[in-house]
C-alpha positions in Angstrom: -23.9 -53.5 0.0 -25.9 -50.7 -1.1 -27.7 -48.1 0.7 -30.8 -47.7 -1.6 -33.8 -49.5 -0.5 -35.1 -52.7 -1.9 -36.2 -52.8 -5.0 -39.1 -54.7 -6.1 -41.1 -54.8 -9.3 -44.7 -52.9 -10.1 -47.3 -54.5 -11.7 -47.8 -53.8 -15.6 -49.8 -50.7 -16.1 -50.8 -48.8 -18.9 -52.7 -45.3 -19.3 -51.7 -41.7 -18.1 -51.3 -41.4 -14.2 -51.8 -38.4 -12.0 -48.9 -36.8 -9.9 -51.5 -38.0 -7.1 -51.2 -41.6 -8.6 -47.8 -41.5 -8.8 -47.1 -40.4 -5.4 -49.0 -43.2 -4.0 -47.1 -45.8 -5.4 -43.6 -44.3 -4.5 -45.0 -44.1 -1.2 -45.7 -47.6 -1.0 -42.3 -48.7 -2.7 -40.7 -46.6 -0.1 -42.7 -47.8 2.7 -42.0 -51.1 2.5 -38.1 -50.0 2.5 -39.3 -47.9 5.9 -38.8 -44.9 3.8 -41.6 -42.6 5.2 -42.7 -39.8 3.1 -45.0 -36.3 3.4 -46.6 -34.7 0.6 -46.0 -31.0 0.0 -43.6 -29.9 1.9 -42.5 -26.3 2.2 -38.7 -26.1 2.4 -36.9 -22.9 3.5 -36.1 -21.3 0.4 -39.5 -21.1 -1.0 -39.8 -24.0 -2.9 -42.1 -27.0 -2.3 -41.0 -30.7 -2.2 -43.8 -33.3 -3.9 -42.3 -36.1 -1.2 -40.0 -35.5 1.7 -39.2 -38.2 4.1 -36.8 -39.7 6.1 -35.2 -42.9 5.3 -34.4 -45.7 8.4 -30.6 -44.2 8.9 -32.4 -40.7 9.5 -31.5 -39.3 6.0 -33.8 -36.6 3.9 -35.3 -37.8 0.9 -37.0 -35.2 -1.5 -39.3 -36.5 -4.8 -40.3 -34.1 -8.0 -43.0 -35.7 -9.6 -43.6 -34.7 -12.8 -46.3 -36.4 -15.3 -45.9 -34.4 -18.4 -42.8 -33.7 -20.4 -43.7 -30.4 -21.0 -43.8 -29.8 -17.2 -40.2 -31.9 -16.8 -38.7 -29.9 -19.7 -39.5 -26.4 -18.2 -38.9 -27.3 -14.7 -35.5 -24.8 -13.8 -36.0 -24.6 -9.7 -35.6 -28.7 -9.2 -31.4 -27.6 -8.4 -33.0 -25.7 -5.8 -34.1 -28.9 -3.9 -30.7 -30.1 -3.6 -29.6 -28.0 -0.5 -32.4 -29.9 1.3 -31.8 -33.4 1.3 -29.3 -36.8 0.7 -31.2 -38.1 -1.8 -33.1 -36.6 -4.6 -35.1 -38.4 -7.2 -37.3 -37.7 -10.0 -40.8 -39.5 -9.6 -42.3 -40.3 -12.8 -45.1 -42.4 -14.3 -44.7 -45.4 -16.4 -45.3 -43.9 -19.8 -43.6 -41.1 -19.0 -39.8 -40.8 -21.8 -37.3 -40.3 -19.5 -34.2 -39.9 -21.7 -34.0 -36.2 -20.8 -33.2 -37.2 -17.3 -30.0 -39.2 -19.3 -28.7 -35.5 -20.2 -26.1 -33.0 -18.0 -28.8 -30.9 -17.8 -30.9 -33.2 -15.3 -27.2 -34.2 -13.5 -28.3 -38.1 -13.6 -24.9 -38.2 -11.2 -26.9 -36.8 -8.2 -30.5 -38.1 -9.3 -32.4 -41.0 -9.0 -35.4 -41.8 -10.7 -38.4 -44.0 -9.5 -41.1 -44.9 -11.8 -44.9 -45.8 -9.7 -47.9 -45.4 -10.5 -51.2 -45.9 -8.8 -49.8 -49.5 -6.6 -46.5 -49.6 -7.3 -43.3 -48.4 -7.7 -40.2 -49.5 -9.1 -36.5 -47.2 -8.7 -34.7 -47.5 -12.4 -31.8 -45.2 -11.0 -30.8 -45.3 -7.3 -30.0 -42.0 -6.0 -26.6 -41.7 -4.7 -26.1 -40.1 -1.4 -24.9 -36.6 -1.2 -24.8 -36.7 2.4 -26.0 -33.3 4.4 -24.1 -31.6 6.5 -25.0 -32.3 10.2 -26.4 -29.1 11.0 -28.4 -28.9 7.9 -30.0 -32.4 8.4 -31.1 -31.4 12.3 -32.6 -28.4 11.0 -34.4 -30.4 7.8 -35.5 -33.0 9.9 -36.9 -31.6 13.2 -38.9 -28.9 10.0 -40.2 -32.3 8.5 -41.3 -33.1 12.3 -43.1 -30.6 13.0 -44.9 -29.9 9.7 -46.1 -33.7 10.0 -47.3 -33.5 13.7 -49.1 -30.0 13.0 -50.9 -31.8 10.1 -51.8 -35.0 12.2 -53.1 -32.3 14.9 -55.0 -30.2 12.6 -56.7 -33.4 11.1 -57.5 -34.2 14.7 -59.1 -31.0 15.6 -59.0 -28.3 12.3 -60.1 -25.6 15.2 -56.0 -26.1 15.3 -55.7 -25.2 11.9 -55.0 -21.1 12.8 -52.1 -22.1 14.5 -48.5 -22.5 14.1 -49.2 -22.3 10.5 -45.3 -21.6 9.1 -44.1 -24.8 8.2 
């Protein structure tokens, strides 16, 4: 038995999504596998994960969305994502050629790929696990805590807003 969510089909859809589209419909894919995801998420070493979540066995999930293949071609920092999670996987939109995810380059060995737009999403390539080590996945996940209750306080009462403000 697998450890990649359930897969179920998307809807037909045609036309050019957003990375906003597209990171609604993973989200939905993923939450009905009780996969819950964040948006924008500032990770230690700089970079900024599209999606990070946690999955329902407390593993760290990180998404790159890209919706052009110019912006997939010349992205060099997603490697840098890697260090930060179990599971990594591109997000794309339907229209989107993914063959140069096929290639070394893209190391289709550690990456997944999930195609969604607007309603739905669909994975076409689990991601395997590439499990963290313990430490590492305390530190990621109480980080992934606190960014998300800081945002639910600050939407509560944005005089919050000024505070605690390094995710």
């Amino acid at each position: 038995m697998s450890d990649s969510p359930v897969i179920e089909p998307s809807p037909a859809v045609s036309g050019s999504e957003t990375a906003a589209q597209v990171a609604r419909g993973i989200a939905r894919l993923f939450a009905r596998n009780d996969v819950w995801l964040m948006p924008e998420i500032p990770l230690r070493n700089g970079r900024r994960a599209d999606l990070m979540g946690l999955d329902v066995k407390g593993r760290v999930i990180i998404v790159e969305i890209k919706v052009q293949r110019g912006d997939l071609l010349g992205d060099g920092k997603w490697p840098d994502y890697l260090d930060y999670c179990d599971r990594f996987y591109w997000g794309l939109p339907p229209a989107l050629d993914r063959s140069p995810l096929e290639g070394d380059g893209y190391r289709p060995d550690c990456c997944g790929i999930v195609v969604a737009d607007g309603y739905d999403g669909e994975i076409v390539r689990p991601a395997p696990l590439n499990p963290l080590a313990a430490a590492r996945r305390k530190v990621e996940v109480e980080r992934l805590a606190r960014t998300a209750m800081r945002r639910m306080t600050v939407a509560a009462d944005p005089h919050c807003a000024p505070w605690g403000t390094a995710e």
